[in-house]
N, C-alpha and C positions, 0 to 999 in steps of 0.2 A: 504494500500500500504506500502510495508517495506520504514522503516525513511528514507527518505533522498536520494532517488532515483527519485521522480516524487511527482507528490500534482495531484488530483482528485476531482473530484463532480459527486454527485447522481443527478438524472434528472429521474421527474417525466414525462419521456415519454417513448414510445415504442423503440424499436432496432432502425429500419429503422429511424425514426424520428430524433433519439441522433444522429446517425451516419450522417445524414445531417447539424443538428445545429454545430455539431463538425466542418464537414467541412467548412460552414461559419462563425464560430467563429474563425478558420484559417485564413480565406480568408481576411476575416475584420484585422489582426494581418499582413496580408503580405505573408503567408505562402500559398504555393501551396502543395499539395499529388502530391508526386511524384510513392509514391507505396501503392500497398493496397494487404495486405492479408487475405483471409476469413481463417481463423483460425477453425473452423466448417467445412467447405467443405475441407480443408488441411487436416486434421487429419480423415476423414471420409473414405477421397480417399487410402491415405498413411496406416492407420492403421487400419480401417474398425471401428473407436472407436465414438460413439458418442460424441457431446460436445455442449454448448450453444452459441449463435450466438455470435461471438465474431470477431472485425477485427484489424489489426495494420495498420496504414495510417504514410506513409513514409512524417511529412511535411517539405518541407524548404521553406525558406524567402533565395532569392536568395543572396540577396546584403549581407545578415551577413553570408551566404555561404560563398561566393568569399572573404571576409574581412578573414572569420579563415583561410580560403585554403591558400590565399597568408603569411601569418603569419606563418604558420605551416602544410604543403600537409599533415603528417601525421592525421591531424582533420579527413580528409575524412572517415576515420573508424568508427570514431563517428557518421556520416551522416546517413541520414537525420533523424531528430527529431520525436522520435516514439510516436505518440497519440493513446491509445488504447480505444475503442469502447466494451461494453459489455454488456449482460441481465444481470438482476442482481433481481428476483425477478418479481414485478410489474413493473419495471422502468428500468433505466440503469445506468452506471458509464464510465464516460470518466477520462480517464487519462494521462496526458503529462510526457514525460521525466523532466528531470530539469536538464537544460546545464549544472549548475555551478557542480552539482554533478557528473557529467561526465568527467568535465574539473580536475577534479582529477589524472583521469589515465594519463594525459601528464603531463609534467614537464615544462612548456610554462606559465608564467604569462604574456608574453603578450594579451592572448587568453583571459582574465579574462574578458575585458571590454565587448569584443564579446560575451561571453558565457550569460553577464549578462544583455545583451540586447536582446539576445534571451528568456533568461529566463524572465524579464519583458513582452514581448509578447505574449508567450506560456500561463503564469501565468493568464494575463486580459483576454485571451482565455475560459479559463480552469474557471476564474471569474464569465464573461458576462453568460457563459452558465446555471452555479450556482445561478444566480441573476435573470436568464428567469424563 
């Protein structure tokens, strides 16, 4: 994954499988999917292009939602916390954003504490699944 954008783990299991543990390793974090795109079925339909099963899951933790929105509505662009899902091989790779690297593009250090509480959740997420 390029520096400094997101942190990732390999998981010795199938597609279907990661992309479940993913979402409970959310769910356990606070975080719901709010969106989900098949990246594989998008790009099949759209460009007629093959590609390996791959999804983006839109997550947010509501409460550190509404904590950035009220601090700064511009965050909303930022929204919701991208976790990517992908084959990779025998296995797959799950991958989280990382708020704090995002909280870059604003000029807002109030946002730091939010950003960084996000990112402690995403991160024990992205953890627990690397530790199963």
């Amino acid at each position: 994954m390029t520096k400094g954008i997101g942190f990732r783990t390999r998981l010795k299991l199938d597609y279907e499988q990661a992309v479940q543990a993913a979402r409970a390793a959310l769910q356990e974090e606070g975080f719901g999917v709010l969106t989900e795109i098949d990246v594989k079925a998008t790009l099949k339909a759209k460009l007629d292009k093959d590609f390996r099963r791959y999804v983006i899951l839109g997550a947010c933790n509501p409460p550190l939602a509404h904590r950035a929105l009220e601090t700064d509505p511009s965050v909303g662009l930022l929204l919701p916390c991208n976790v990517i899902v992908y084959e990779e091989g025998d296995g797959s790779v799950v991958a989280a954003v990382d708020p704090l690297a995002l909280l870059g593009v604003l000029d807002n250090p109030a946002l730091r504490e939010v950003a960084q509480e996000a990112e402690r959740r995403l991160r024990r997420a992205i953890d627990r699944l690397g530790a199963g």
